[in-house]
C-alpha positions in Angstrom: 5.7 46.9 259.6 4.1 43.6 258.1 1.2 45.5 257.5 3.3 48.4 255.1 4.7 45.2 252.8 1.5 44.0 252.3 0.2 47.1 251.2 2.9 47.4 248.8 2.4 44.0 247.6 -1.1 44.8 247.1 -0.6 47.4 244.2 -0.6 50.8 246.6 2.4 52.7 245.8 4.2 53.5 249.8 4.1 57.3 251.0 7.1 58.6 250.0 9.8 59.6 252.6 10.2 63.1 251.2 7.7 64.9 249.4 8.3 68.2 247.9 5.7 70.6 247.2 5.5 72.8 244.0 7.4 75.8 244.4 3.8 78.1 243.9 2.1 75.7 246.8 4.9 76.5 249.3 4.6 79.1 252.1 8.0 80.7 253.1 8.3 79.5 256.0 8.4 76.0 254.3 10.5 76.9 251.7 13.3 78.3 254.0 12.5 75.2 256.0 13.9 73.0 253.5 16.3 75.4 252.2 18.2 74.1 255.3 18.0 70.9 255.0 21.2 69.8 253.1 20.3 68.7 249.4 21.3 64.8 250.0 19.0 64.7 252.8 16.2 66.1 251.2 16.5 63.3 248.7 17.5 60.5 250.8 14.7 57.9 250.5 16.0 54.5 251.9 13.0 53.7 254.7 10.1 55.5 252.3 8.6 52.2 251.8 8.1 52.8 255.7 6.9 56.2 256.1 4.1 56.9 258.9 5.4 53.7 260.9 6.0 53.9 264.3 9.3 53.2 265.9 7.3 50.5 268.1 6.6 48.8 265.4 9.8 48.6 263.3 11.2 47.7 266.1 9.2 45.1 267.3 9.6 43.6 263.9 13.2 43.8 264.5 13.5 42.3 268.1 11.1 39.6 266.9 13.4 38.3 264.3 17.2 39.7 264.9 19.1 41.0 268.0 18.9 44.5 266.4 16.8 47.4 267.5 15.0 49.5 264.9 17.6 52.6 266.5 20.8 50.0 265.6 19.4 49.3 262.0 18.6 52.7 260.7 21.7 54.0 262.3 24.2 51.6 260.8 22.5 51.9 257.5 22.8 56.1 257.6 26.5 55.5 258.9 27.2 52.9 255.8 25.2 55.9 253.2 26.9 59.2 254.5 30.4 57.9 254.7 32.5 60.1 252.9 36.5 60.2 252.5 37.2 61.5 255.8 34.6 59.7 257.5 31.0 59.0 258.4 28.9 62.3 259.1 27.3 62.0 262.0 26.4 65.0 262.8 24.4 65.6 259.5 23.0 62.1 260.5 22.0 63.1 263.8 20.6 66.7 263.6 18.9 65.3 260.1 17.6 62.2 261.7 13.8 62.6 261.4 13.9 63.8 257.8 16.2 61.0 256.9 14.1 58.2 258.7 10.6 58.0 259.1 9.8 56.3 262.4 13.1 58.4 264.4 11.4 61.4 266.1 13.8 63.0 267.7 17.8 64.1 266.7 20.8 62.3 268.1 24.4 64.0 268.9 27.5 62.5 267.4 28.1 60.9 270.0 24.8 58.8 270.3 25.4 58.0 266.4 28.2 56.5 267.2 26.9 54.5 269.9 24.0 52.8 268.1 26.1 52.0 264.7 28.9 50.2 267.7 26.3 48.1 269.3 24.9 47.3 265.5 28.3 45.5 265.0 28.9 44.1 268.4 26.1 42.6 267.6 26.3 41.4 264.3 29.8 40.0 265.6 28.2 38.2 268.5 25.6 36.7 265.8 27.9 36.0 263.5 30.2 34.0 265.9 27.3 32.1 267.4 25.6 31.2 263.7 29.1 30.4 262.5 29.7 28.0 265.4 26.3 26.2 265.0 27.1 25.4 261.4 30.4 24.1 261.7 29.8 22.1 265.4 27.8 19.7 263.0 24.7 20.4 265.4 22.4 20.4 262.1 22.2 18.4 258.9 23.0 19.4 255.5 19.3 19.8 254.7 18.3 21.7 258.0 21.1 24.0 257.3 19.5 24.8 254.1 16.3 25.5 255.9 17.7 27.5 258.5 20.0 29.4 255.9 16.6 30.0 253.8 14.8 31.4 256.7 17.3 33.9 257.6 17.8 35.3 253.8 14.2 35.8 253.9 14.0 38.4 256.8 17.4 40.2 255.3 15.8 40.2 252.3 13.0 42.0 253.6 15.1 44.1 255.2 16.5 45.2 252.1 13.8 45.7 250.2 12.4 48.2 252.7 15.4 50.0 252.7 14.4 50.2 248.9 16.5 47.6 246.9 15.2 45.6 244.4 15.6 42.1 243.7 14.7 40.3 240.6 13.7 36.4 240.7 16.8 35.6 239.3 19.1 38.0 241.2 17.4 36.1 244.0 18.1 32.6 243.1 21.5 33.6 242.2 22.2 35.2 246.0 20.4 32.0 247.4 22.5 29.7 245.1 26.1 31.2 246.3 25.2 31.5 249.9 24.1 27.6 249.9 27.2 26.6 248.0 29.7 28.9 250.9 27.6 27.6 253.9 28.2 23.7 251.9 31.8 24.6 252.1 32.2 25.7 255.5 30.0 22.4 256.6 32.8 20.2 254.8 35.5 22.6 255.5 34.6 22.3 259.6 34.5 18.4 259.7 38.2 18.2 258.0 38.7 20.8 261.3 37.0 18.4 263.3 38.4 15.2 262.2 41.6 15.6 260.9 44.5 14.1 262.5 42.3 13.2 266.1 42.2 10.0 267.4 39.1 7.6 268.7 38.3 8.9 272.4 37.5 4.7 272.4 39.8 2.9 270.5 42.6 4.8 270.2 42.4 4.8 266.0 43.7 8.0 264.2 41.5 9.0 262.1 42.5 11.3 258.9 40.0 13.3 257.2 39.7 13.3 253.4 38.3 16.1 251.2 34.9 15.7 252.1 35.7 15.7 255.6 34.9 12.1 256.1 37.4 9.6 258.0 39.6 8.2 255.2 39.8 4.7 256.8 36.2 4.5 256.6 36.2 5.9 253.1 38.4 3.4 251.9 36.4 0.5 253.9 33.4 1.3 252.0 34.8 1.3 248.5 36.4 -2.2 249.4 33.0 -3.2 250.0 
């Protein structure tokens, strides 16, 4: 999977996910192939940048850097891109699946839709609270919270990208900018949680947390010094 975004990075343009022959150079048993392949399905091209990689290696991509499977991502992405008013399509999903999603062989029922987009978000919850509760337990620093904030925008950068968004430098800096300043906020905002109204577990003291989520007595100690 590596290997695919270096190629692109190298100047070689990635296989396309769908590509449709001129009507003259098609036999008829390809043309009433893709005659029943439903028109947004035919054009869907989210994982092109991907095409002719094997599910073993998106996924060992995946396992190597998230709690996702390659199965979990492409399936919550499809659920999240044929949702319609009355719901996500999963059977065009799953009876479309290899057209739609180069390194899936093999169709899915409904049912088995369904089952890979739930464990996407079960996991993504279980994440979410376990990330969450390392950066407000005041486990890391300001600054290796950066790092660690800058190392996981990276892979879901990637991620993105793959599925064929495009970034620009600034668009970048701006999305790096505004998830520093929230995770700043929920550093500050925990030790206020932390500290407000608790008392010493040695002296007894009661301490009140100001803004900034420092002890106020202490606060005010320092500016008399």
């Amino acid at each position: 999977m590596a290997d695919d975004a270096q190629a692109t990075d190298d100047g070689e343009e990635p296989t396309p996910a769908f590509r449709r022959l001129p009507e003259d150079e098609r036999t008829d048993s390809e043309a009433d192939s893709d005659a029943d392949v439903p028109e947004d399905v035919r054009e869907y091209a989210r994982f092109s940048k991907i095409d002719g990689a094997t599910y073993d290696r998106a996924n060992e991509f995946l396992r190597d850097r998230t709690y996702i499977t390659a199965r979990e991502w492409a399936m919550a992405r499809l659920c999240a891109d044929f949702r319609t008013e009355t719901g996500v399509e999963m059977t065009k999903i799953g009876e479309n699946l290899p057209e739609l999603v180069p390194f899936m062989t093999d169709t899915y029922s409904p049912q088995a839709v369904n089952q890979a987009r739930s464990s996407f978000d079960e996991k993504v919850r279980k994440a979410g609270a376990t990330f969450l509760y390392g950066a407000m337990c005041d486990f890391y620093t300001a600054e290796e919270l950066d790092d660690l904030m800058y190392e996981i925008t990276e892979v879901a950068k990637f991620l993105l990208e793959v599925e064929g968004v495009e970034l620009t430098v600034d668009e970048e800096l701006e999305a790096e900018e505004r998830i520093s300043s929230v995770m700043r906020e929920v550093r500050e905002s925990s030790a206020a949680l932390r500290h407000d109204e608790l008392a010493c577990p040695n002296c007894g003291h009661e301490m009140h947390a100001t803004e900034d989520g420092t002890d106020a007595d202490i606060a005010a100690d320092a500016a008399d010094d």
